[in-house]
C-alpha positions in Angstrom: -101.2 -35.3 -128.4 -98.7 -35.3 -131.7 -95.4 -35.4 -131.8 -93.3 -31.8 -130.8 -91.8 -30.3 -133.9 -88.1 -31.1 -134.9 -85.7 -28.3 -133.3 -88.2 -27.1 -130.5 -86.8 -27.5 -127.0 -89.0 -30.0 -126.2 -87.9 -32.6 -129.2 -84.3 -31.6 -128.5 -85.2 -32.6 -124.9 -87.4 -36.2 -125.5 -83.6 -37.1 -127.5 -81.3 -36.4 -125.2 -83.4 -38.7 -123.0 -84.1 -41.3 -125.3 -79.9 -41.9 -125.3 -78.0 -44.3 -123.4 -79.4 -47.2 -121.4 -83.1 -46.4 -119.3 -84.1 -48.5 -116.5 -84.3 -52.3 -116.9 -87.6 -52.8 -114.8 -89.7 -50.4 -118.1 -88.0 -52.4 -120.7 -90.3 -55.3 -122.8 -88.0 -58.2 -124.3 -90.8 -59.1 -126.5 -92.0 -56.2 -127.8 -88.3 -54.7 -127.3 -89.4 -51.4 -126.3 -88.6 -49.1 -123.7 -90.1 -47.1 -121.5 -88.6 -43.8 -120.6 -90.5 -43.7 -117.2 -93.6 -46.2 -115.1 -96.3 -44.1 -116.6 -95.1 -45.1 -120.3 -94.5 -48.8 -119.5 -98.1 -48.9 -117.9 -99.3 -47.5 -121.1 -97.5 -50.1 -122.8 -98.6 -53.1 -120.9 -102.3 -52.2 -121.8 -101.6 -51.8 -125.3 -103.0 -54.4 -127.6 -99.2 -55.4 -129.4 -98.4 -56.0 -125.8 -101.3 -58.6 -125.1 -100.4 -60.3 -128.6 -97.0 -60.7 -128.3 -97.3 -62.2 -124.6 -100.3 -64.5 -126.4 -97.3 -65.8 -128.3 -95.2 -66.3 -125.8 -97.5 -68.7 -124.0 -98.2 -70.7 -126.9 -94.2 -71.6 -127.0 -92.6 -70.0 -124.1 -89.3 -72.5 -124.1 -88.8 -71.9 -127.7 -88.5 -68.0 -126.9 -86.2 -68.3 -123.8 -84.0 -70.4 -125.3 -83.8 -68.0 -128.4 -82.7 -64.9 -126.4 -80.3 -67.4 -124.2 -78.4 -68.2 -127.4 -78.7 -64.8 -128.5 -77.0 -63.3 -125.5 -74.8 -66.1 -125.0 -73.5 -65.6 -128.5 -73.4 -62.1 -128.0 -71.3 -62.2 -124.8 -69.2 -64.3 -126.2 -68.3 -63.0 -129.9 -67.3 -59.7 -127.4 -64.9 -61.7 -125.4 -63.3 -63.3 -128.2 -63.2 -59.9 -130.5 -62.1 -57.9 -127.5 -60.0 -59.7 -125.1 -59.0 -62.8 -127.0 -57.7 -65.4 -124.6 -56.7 -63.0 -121.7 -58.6 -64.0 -118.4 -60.6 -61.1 -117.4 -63.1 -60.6 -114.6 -66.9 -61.6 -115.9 -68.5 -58.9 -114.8 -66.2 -56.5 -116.9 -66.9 -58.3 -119.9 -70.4 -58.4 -119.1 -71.1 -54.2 -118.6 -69.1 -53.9 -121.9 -72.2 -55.8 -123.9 -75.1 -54.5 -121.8 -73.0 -50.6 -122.9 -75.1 -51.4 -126.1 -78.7 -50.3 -126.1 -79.7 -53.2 -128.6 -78.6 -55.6 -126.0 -80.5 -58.7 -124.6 -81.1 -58.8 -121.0 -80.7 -61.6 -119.0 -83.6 -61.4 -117.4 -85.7 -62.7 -120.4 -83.0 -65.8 -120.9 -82.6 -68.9 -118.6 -80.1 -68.0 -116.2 -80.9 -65.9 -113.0 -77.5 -64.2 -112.2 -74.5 -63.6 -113.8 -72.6 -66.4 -111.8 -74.9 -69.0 -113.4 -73.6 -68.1 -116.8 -70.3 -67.9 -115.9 -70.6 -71.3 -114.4 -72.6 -72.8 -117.4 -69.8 -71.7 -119.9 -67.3 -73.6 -117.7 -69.3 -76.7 -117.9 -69.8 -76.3 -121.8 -66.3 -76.2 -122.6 -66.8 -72.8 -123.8 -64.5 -70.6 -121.3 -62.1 -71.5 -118.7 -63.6 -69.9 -115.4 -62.3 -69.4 -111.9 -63.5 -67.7 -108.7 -61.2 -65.7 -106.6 -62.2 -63.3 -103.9 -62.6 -60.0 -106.7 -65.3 -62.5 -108.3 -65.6 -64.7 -111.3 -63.0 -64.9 -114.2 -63.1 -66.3 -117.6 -60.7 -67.3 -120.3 -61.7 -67.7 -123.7 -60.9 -71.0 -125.3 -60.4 -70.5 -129.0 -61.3 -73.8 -131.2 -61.1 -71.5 -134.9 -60.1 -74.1 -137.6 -58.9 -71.3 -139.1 -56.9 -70.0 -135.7 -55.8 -73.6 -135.1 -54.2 -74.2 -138.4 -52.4 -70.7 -137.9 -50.9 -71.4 -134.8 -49.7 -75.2 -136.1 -48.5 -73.5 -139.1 -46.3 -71.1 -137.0 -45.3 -73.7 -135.1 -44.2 -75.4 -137.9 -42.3 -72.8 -139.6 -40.5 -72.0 -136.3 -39.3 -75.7 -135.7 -38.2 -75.5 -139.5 -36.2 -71.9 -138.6 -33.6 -73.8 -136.2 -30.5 -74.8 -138.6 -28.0 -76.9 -137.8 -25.8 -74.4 -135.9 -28.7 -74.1 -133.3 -29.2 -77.4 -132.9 -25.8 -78.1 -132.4 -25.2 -75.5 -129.6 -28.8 -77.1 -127.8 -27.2 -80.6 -128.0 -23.6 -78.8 -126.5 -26.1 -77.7 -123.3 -27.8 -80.8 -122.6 -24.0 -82.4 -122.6 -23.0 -79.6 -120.5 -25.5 -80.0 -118.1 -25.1 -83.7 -118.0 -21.4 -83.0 -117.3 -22.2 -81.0 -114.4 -24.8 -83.5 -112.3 -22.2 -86.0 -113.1 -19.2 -84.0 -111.5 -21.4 -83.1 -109.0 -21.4 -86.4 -107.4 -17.9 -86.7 -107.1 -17.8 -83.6 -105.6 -18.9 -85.0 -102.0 -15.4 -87.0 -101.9 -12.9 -85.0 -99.4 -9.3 -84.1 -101.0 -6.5 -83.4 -98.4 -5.3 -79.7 -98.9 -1.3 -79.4 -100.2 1.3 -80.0 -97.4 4.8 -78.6 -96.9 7.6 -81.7 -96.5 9.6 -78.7 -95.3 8.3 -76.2 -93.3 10.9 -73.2 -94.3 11.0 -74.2 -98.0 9.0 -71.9 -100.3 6.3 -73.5 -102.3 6.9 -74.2 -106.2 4.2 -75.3 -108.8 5.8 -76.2 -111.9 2.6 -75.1 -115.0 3.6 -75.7 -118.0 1.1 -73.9 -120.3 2.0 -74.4 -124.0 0.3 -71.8 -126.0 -1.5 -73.2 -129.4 -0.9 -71.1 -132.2 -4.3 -70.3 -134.2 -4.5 -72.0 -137.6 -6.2 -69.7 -139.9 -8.2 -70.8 -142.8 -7.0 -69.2 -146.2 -8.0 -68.5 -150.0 -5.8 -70.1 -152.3 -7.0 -69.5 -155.5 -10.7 -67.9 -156.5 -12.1 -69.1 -160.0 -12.5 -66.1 -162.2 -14.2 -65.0 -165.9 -11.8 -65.0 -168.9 -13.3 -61.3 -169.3 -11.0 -60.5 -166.0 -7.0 -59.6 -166.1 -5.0 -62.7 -163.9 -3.2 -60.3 -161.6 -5.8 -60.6 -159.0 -5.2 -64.6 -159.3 -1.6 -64.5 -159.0 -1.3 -62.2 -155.9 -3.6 -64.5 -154.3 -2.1 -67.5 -154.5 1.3 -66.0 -153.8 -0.2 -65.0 -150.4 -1.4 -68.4 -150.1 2.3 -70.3 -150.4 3.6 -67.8 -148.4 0.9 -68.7 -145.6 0.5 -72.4 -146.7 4.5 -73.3 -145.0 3.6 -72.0 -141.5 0.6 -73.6 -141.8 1.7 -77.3 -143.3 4.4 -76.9 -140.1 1.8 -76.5 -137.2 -0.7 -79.2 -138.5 2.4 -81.8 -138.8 2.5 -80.9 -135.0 -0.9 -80.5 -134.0 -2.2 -83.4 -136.0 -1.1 -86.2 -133.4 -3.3 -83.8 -130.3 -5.9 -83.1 -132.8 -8.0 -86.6 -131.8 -9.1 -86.2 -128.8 -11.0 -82.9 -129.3 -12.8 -83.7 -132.8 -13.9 -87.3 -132.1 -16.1 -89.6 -129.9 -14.8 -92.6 -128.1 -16.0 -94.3 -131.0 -12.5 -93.7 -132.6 -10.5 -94.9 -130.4 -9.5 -97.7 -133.1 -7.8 -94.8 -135.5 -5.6 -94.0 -132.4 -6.8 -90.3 -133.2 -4.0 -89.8 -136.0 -6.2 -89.0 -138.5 -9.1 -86.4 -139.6 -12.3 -86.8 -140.5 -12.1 -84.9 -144.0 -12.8 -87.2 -146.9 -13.4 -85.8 -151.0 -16.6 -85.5 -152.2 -17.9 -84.9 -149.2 -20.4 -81.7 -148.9 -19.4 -79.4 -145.8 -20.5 -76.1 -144.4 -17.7 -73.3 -143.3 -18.6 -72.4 -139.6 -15.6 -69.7 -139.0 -16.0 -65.7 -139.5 -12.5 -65.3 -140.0 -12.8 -65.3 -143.7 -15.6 -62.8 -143.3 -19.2 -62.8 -143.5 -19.6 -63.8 -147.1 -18.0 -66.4 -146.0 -19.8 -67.8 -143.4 -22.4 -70.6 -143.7 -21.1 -71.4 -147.1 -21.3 -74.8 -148.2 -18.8 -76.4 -150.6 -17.3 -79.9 -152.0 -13.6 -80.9 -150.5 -11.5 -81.4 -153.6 -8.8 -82.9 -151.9 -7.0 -83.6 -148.1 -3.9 -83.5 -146.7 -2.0 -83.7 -143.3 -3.0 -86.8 -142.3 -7.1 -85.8 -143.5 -6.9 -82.7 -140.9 -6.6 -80.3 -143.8 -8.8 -80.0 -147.3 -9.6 -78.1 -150.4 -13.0 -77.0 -150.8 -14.6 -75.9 -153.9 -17.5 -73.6 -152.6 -21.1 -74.2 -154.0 -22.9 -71.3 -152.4 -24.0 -68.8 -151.9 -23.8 -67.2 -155.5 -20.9 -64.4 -154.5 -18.7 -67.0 -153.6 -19.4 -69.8 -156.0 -16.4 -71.7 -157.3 -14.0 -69.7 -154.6 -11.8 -72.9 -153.3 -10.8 -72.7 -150.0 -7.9 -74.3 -147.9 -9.4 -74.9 -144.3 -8.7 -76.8 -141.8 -11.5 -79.1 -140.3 -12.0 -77.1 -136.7 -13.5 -74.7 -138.9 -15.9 -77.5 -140.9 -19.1 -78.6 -140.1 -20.7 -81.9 -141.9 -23.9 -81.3 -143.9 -27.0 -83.2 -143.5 -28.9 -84.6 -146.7 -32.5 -85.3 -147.1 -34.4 -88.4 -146.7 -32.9 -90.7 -150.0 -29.8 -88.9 -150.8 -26.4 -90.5 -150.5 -23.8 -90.0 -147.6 -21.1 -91.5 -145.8 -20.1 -92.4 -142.0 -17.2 -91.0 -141.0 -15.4 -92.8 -138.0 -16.7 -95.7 -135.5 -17.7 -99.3 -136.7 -18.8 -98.6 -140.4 -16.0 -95.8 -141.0 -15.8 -95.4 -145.2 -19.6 -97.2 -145.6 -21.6 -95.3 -147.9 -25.3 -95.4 -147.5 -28.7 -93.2 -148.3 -30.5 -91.6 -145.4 -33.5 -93.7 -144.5 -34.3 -91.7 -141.2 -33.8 -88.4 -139.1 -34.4 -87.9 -135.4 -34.7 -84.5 -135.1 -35.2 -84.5 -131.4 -32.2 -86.4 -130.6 -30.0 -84.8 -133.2 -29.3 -88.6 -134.7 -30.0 -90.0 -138.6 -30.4 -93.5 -139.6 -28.9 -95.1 -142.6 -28.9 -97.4 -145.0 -25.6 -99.4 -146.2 -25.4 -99.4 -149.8 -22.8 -102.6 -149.2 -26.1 -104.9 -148.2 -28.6 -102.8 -147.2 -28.3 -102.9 -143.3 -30.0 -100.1 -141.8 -27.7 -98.6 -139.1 -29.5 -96.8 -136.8 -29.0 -93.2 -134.7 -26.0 -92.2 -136.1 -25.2 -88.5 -134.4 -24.8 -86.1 -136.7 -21.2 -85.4 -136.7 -20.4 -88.5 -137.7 -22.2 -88.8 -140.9 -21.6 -86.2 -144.0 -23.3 -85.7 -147.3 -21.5 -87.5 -150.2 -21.6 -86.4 -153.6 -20.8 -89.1 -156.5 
C-alpha cells in the first residue's frame, strides 16, 4: 500500500505520531530506525537491511559498542558542559535532557548497563566529580579548556594587578590589627583590683586631661600657569597661602617633637623621633581628600622640607589637570611610592637611613622590597614599604 496523500487526515495523522520520542524496545541502533508500534519493528527485523547490518555487527561487534559509548559519552557530556557548566546537578536530570532529542544514542546499544555505571565510570576517568546522596547520583563538570584555563589565570592575574598600594596597605593594617588583638588577649586573663575609696565620704575625682590636636591642613601655595593667563589668580593664591602658612609653621614647631611615635617603627628609635621622614627628590603620592578629588592619588616630587623634615613642597607630576601644581603638605598626608624592579630609591630611617640603592626585589605577599646599596652593592633585604621611597636623580 503507498504512501497517503499530503494534507489528507491520515498523513496529518502518521506526523503527529512520528513526533517526539516512541518506545525504546521498537527502536534499531544499527539501522537507527524506529518503529512506531511491534507490528512495524517485526516487519523490520525481517527485512533484508536489518540481517546486513546485524551481519556487520558480528564481524566487529567491540568496534561498534565502543563507537556508540563514545558517541553518547561525548554527547552527554558536551550537554553538561554547554548547559550547566560546573554546577553539580543530579545525573539523571542531565541525562533526560539528551535522551529529549530524538537523534539521541541509547544506552542500551553502549557498554554500560544503567545509568549509575556511567556516572561511576566518569568519576573514575577524571571526567566529572560525582557523589551519591539519598535523591541519587550527582555530577560536577571538571573543565580542563586550555582556552578556559588561560582565561581564568588571566583574570586572576589582572585582579592581583588591580590592588594598589592603598589596598595593600589597609590588608597589612588588619593582619597588625589582628595580631594586636590575640596578643592583648593573653594579658587579658591577669585580675586587676577594682578602684578603692581611702575615704569612704569623699567624692571620687579623675583628673583627664584631654588635649585636643588641632588638624593641620594641607595647602596650595602657588599653581604653575601659561604666560597666555593674567597673574591675578597667582597672586590671590599665594596670599591665602602666607596667611595659612603662620598658623601652620606654629602647630608643626609643636607637634613636631609628638610627631615620632606615630609615623615610625621602632627602627628609629636612634633619631629620637625629632625628625620626618620627607627628603627632596623623593617621589610621593597625596593620600588626603581634603584638597579634593583631583587631588587625590596624585603623585609629585618634594622640592624642598622644612620643620624639622615634617613638612615639604611638592611639585605634582600627575595626573595631567594638576601637573606642575606645587603643593605644601605635611607628611601625615604622604604616602612613599614604590619603583619597579632596577629603578633607584632611597631608605628612609633604621640602619641604612640616607643609603640609596636600586630595587632588586619585591615581596608582594609580605608587603616588603629588597634592595641593592649603590655605596657597595649589599643587598638589603625586606625592607617594609614605608620605609623605602622612590628617588629621582
Amino acid at each position: 500500500m503507498g504512501k497517503h496523500e499530503v494534507g489528507t487526515p491520515k498523513y496529518i495523522a502518521n506526523k503527529i505520531k512520528a513526533k517526539g520520542l516512541q518506545k525504546l524496545r521498537w527502536y534499531c541502533q544499527m539501522c537507527q530506525k524506529q518503529c512506531r508500534d511491534e507490528n512495524g519493528f517485526k516487519c523490520h527485523t525481517m527485512s533484508e537491511s536489518h540481517h546486513r547490518q546485524l551481519l556487520l555487527f558480528a564481524d566487529n561487534a567491540s568496534r561498534y559498542m565502543d563507537q556508540f559509548s563514545r558517541e553518547f559519552s561525548q554527547g552527554y557530556l558536551n550537554l553538561l558542559k554547554r548547559q550547566f557548566g560546573t554546577r553539580r546537578v543530579p545525573a539523571n536530570r542531565v541525562y533526560q535532557e539528551y535522551i529529549s532529542d530524538r537523534g539521541h544514542i541509547h544506552m542500551n546499544a553502549t557498554i554500560w548497563v544503567t545509568l549509575t555505571a556511567f556516572v561511576k565510570w566518569l568519576g573514575r576517568s577524571g571526567q566529572c566529580v560525582v557523589d551519591e546522596t539519598e535523591k541519587g547520583w550527582y555530577v560536577t563538570y571538571i573543565d580542563r579548556d586550555p582556552e578556559t584555563l588561560a582565561a581564568q589565570e588571566k583574570k586572576a592575574k589582572k585582579q592581583k594587578m588591580d590592588k594598589d598600594d592603598e589596598e595593600r596597605m589597609m590588608e597589612f593594617i588588619e593582619k597588625q590589627v589582628e595580631k594586636g588583638q590575640q596578643e592583648g588577649g593573653e594579658e587579658t586573663g591577669t585580675f586587676k583590683e577594682p578602684l578603692k575609696k581611702t575615704d569612704p565620704d569623699a567624692p571620687l575625682i579623675l583628673e583627664m586631661k584631654i588635649n585636643k590636636k588641632p588638624k593641620l591642613l594641607p595647602i596650595i601655595i602657588k599653581q604653575e600657569k601659561d604666560k597666555d593667563e593674567c597673574s591675578t589668580s597667582n597672586e590671590t593664591i599665594t596670599v591665602s597661602a602666607i596667611k595659612r602658612e603662620k598658623s601652620i609653621d606654629e602647630y608643626t614647631e609643636k607637634d613636631s617633637k609628638n610627631k615620632g611615635t606615630k609615623r615610625k617603627s621602632k627602627d628609629m628609635k636612634d633619631d629620637n623621633n625629632l625628625e620626618g621622614w620627607l627628603k627632596e627628590n623623593l617621589t610621593v603620592k597625596i593620600i588626603t581628600k581634603s584638597l579634593g578629588e583631583k587631588y587625590y592619588k596624585a603623585k609629585g616630587v618634594i622640592q624642598s622640607v622644612e620643620n624639622s623634615n615634617f613638612v615639604g613642597k611638592v611639585k605634582l607630576k600627575s595626573p595631567k589637570e594638576v601637573e606642575n601644581h606645587v603643593i605644601k603638605i605635611d607628611q601625615e598626608y604622604l604616602e612613599t611610592v614604590i619603583p619597579a624592579i632596577g629603578k633607584e630609591i632611597m631608605i628612609l630611617w633604621g640602619k641604612y637611613k640616607g643609603m640609596k640603592g636600586v630595587v632588586h626585589k619585591l615581596h608582594i605577599e609580605n608587603y616588603s622590597i629588597d634592595i641593592e646599596l649603590v655605596k657597595d652593592g649589599t643587598i638589603v633585604k625586606k625592607l617594609p614599604y614605608e620605609q623605602v621611597c622612590k628617588y629621582v636623580t
